[in-house]
Backbone as ProteinMPNN parsed JSONL, in Angstrom:
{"seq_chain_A": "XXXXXXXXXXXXXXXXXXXXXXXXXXXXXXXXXXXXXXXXXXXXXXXXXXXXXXXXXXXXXXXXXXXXXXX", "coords_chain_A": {"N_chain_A": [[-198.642, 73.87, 50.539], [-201.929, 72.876, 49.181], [-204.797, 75.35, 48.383], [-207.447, 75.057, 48.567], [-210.438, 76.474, 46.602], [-213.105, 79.104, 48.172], [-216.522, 79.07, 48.759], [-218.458, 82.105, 49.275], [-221.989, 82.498, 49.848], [-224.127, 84.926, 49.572], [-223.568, 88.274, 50.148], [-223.822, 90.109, 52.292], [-223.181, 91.352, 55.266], [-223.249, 89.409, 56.669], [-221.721, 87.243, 55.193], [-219.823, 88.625, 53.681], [-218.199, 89.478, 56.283], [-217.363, 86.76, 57.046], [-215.755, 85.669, 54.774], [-213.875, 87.856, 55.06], [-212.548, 87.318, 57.626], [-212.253, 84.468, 57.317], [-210.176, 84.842, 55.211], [-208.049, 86.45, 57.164], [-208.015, 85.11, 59.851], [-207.534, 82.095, 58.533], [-205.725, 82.785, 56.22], [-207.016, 82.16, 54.078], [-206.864, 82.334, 50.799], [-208.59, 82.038, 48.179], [-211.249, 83.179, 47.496], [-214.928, 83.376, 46.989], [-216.78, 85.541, 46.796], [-220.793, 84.937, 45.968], [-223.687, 86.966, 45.549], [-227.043, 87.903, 44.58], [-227.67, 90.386, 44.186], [-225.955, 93.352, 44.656], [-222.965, 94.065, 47.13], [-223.653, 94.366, 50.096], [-226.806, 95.47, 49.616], [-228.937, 95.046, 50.113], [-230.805, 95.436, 53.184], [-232.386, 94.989, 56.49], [-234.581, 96.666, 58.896], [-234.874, 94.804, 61.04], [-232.519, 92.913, 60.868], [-229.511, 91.821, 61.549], [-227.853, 93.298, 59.67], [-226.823, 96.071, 59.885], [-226.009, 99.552, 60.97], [-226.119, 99.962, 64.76], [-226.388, 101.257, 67.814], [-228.183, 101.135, 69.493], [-230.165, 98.306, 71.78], [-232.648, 96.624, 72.721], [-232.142, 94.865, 74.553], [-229.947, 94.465, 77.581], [-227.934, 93.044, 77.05], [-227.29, 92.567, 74.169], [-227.043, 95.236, 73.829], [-224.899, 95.919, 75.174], [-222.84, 94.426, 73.821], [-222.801, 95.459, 71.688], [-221.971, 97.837, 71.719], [-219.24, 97.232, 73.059], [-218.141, 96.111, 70.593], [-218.051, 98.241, 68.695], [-216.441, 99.804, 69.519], [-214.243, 98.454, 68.996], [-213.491, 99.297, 66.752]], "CA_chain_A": [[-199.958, 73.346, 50.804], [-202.704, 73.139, 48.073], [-204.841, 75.849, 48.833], [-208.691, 75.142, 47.861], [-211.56, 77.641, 46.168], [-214.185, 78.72, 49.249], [-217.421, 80.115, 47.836], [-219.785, 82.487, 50.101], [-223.173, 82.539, 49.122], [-224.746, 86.568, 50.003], [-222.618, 88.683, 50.191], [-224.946, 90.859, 53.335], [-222.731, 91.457, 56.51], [-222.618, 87.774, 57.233], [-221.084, 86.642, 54.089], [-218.892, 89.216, 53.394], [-217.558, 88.956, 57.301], [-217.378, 85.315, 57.08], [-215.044, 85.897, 53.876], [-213.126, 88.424, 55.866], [-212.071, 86.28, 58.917], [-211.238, 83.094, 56.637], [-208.855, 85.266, 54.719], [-207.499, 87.089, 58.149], [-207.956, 83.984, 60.52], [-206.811, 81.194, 58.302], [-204.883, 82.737, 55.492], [-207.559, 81.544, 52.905], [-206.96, 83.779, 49.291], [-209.48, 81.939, 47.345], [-212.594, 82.96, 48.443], [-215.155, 83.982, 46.107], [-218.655, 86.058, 47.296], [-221.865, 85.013, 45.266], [-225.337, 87.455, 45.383], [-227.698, 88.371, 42.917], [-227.134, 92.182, 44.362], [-224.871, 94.05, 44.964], [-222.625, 93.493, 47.977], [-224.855, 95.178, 51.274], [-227.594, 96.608, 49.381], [-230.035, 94.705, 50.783], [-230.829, 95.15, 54.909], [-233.61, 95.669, 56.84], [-233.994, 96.923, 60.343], [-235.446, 93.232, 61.69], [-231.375, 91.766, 60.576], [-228.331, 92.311, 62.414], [-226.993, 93.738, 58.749], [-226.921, 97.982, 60.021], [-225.037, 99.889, 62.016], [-226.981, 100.968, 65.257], [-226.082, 101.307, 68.918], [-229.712, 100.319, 70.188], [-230.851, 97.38, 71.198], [-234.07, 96.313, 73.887], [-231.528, 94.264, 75.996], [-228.851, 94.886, 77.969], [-226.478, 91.935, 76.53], [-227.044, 92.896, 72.824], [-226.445, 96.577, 73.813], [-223.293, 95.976, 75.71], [-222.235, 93.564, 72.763], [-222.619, 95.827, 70.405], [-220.729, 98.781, 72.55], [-217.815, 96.811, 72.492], [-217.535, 96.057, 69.107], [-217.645, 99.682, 67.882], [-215.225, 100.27, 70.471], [-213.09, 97.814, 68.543], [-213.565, 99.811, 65.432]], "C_chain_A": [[-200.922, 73.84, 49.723], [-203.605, 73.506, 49.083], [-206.69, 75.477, 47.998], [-209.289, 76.89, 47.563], [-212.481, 77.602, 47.302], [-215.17, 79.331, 48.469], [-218.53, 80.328, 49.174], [-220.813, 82.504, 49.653], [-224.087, 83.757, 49.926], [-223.444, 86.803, 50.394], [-222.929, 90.538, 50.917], [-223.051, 91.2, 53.639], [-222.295, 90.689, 56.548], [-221.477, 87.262, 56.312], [-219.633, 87.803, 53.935], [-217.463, 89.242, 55.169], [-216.837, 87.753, 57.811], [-216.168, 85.756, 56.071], [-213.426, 86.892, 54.422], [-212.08, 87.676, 56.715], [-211.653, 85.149, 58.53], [-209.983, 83.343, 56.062], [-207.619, 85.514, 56.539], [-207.29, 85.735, 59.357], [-207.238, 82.322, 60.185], [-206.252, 81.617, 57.037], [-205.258, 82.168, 54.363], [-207.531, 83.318, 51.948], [-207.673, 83.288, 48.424], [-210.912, 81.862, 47.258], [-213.632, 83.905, 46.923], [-216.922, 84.227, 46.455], [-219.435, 85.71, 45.855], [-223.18, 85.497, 45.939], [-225.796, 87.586, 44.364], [-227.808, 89.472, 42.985], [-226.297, 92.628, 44.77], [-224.374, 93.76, 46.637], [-223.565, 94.415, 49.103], [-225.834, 95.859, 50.736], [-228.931, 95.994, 50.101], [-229.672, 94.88, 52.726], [-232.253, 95.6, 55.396], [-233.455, 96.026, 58.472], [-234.66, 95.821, 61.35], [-233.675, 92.399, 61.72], [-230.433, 92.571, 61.474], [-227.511, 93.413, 60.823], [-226.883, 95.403, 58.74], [-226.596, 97.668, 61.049], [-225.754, 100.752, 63.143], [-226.35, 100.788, 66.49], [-227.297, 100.915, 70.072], [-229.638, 99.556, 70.127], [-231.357, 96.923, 72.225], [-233.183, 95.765, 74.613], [-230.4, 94.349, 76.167], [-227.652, 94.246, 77.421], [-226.43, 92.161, 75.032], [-226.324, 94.77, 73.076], [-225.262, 96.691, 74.209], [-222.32, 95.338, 74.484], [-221.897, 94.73, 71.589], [-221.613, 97.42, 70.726], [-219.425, 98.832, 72.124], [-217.405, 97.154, 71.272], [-217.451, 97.012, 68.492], [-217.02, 99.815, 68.221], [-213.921, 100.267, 69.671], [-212.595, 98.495, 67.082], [-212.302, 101.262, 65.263]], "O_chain_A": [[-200.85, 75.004, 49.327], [-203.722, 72.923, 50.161], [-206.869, 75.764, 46.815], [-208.895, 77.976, 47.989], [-212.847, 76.488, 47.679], [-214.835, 80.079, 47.55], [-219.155, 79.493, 49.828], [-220.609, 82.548, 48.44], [-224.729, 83.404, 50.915], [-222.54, 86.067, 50.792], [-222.572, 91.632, 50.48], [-222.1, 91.273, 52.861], [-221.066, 90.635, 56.509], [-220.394, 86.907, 56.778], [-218.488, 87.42, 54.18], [-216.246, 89.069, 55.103], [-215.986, 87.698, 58.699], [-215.358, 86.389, 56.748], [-212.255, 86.602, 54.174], [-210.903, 87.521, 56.389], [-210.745, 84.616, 59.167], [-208.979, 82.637, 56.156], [-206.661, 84.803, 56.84], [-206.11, 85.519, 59.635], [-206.68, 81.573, 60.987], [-206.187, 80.587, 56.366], [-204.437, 81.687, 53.582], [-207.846, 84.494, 52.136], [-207.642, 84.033, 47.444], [-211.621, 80.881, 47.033], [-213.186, 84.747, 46.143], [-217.887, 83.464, 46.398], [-218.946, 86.054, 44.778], [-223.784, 84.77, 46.728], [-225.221, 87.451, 43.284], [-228.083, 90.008, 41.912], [-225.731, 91.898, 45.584], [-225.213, 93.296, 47.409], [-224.239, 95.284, 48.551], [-225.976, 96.981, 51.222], [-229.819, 96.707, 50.569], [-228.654, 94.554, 53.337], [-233.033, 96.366, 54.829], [-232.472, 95.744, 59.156], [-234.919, 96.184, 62.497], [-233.514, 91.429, 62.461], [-230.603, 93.685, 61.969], [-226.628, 94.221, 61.111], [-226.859, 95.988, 57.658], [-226.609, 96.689, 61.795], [-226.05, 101.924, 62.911], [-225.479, 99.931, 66.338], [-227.171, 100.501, 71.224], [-229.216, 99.082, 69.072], [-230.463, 96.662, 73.03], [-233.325, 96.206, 75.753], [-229.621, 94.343, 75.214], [-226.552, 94.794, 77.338], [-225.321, 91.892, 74.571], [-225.338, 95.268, 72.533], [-224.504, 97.507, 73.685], [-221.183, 95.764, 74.284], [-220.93, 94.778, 70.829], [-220.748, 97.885, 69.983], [-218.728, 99.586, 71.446], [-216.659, 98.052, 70.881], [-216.715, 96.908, 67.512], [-216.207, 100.167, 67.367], [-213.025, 101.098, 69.521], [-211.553, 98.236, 66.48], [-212.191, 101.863, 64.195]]}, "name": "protein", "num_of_chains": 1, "seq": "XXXXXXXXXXXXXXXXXXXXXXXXXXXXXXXXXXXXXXXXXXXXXXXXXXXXXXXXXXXXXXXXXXXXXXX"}
């Protein structure tokens, strides 16, 4: 099977996760991150892109529980 080029565009959290899960989920190897900085240097504490265990409501806090869990 011919295997296309994917291209992310940021290469935050999202992008680089997204890139992740296409390789790991469908077995895509041509994936290719574009930013104009460096891969996570940008975040702020308004984005989901940091690692915190807070968060004002109960369904983001439990959400995010888990997923360290999974770590």
């Amino acid at each position: 099977m011919h295997q296309k080029e994917i291209t992310v565009i940021g290469a935050g959290i999202a992008g680089i996760a997204t890139a992740y899960y296409l390789c790991v989920q469908y077995g895509c190897e041509n994936i290719v991150l574009i930013d104009r900085d460096q891969p996570m240097s940008f975040t702020t504490s308004k984005s989901g892109e940091n690692y915190r265990d807070y968060w004002p409501t109960e369904c983001m806090a439990s959400f995010s529980s888990a997923s360290i869990s999974l770590v």
